[in-house]
C-alpha positions as CSV (number, residue, x, y, z in Angstrom):
1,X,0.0,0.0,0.0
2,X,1.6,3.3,-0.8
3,X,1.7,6.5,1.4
4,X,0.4,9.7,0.2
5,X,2.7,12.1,-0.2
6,X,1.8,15.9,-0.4
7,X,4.2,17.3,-2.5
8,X,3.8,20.4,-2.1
9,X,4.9,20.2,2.1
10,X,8.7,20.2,3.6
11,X,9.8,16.8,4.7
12,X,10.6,17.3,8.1
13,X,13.4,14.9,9.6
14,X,14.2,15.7,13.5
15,X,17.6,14.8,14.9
16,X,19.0,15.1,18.4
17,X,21.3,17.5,18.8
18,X,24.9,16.3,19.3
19,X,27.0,17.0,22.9
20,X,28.4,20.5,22.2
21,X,31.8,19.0,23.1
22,X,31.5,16.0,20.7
23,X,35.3,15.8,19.0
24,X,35.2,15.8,14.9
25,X,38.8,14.2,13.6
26,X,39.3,13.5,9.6
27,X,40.2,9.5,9.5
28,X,42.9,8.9,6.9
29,X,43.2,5.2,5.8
30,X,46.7,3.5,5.8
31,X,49.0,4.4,3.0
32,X,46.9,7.1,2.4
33,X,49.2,10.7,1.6
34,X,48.6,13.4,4.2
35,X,46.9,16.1,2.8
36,X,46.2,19.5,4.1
37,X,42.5,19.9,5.9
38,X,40.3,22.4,4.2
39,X,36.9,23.7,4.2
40,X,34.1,22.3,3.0
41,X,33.3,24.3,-0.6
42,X,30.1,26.3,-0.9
43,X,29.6,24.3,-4.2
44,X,30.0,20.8,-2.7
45,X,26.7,21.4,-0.7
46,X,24.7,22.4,-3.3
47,X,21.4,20.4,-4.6
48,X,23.4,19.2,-8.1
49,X,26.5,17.4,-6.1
50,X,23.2,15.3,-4.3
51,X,21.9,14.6,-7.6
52,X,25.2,13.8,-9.6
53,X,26.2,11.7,-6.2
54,X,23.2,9.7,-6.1
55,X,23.2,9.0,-9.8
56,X,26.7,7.7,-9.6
57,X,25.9,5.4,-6.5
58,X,22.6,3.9,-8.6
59,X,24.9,3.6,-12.1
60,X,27.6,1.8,-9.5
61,X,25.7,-0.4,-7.5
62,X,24.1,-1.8,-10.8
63,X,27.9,-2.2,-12.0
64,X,28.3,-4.2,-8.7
65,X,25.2,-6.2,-8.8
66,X,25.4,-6.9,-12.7
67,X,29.0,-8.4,-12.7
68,X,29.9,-10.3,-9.5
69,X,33.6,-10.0,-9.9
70,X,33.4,-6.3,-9.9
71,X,34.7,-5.2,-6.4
72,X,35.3,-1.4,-5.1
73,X,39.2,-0.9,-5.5
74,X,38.4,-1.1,-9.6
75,X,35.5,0.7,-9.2
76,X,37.4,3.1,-7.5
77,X,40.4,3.3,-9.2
78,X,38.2,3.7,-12.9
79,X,36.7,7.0,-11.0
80,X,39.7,8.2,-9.6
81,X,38.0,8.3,-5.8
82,X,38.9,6.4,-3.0
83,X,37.3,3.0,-2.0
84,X,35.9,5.1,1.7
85,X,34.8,7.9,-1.7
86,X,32.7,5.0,-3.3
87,X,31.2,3.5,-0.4
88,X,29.9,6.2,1.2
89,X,28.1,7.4,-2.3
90,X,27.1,3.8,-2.5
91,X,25.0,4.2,0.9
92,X,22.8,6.8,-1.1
93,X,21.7,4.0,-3.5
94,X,19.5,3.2,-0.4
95,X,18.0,5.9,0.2
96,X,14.0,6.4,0.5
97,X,12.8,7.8,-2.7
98,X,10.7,10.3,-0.7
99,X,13.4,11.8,1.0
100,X,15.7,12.0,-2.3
101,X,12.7,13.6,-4.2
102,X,12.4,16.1,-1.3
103,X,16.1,16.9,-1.3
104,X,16.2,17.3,-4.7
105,X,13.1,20.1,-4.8
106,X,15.1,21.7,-1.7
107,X,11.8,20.9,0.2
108,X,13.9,18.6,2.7
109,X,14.3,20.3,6.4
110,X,16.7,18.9,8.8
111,X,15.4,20.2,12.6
112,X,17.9,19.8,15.1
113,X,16.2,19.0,18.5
């Protein structure tokens, strides 16, 4: 049975505000070359990198699922990301269509309790 959706409402997701002294640290695999921490870029969160990023995690995990000797590092390497790169996009293959749609029409409100 499917769930009406009024399209023309925000989605409203609410999430617990994290401990004010919560530590944030940038996790480097092994062998990986230190690079220099920067910013975030304005661009990066903007609604076409969600788009292009869960396009690229549909188009992968079909390359995945289609050929079963496929694996990440390949994947990967053909891209030019890292394997961490490719399996965090891959997690957006998953998620609900709703909340994609809603993202994607910058109806999507995140309300931190």
């Amino acid at each position: 049975m499917a769930a009406h959706v009024d399209r023309d409402r925000p989605v409203q997701v609410s999430v617990a505000r994290a401990p004010s002294r919560r530590r944030r640290e940038i996790i480097q695999g092994i062998g990986e070359a230190q690079q220099p921490l920067r910013a975030m870029r304005t661009k990066a969160r903007d609604g076409d990198g969600f788009i292009k990023a869960l396009r690229d995690a549909h188009r992968w995990l079909d390359e995945l699922l289609f050929d079963p000797a496929q694996t990440i590092e390949p994947l990967a390497i053909r891209e030019g990301k890292s394997e961490r790169s490719i399996r965090m996009t891959l997690s957006l293959a998953f998620i609900s269509p709703v909340l994609a749609e809603a993202a994607m029409e910058g109806r999507y409100v995140l309300r931190l309790s």
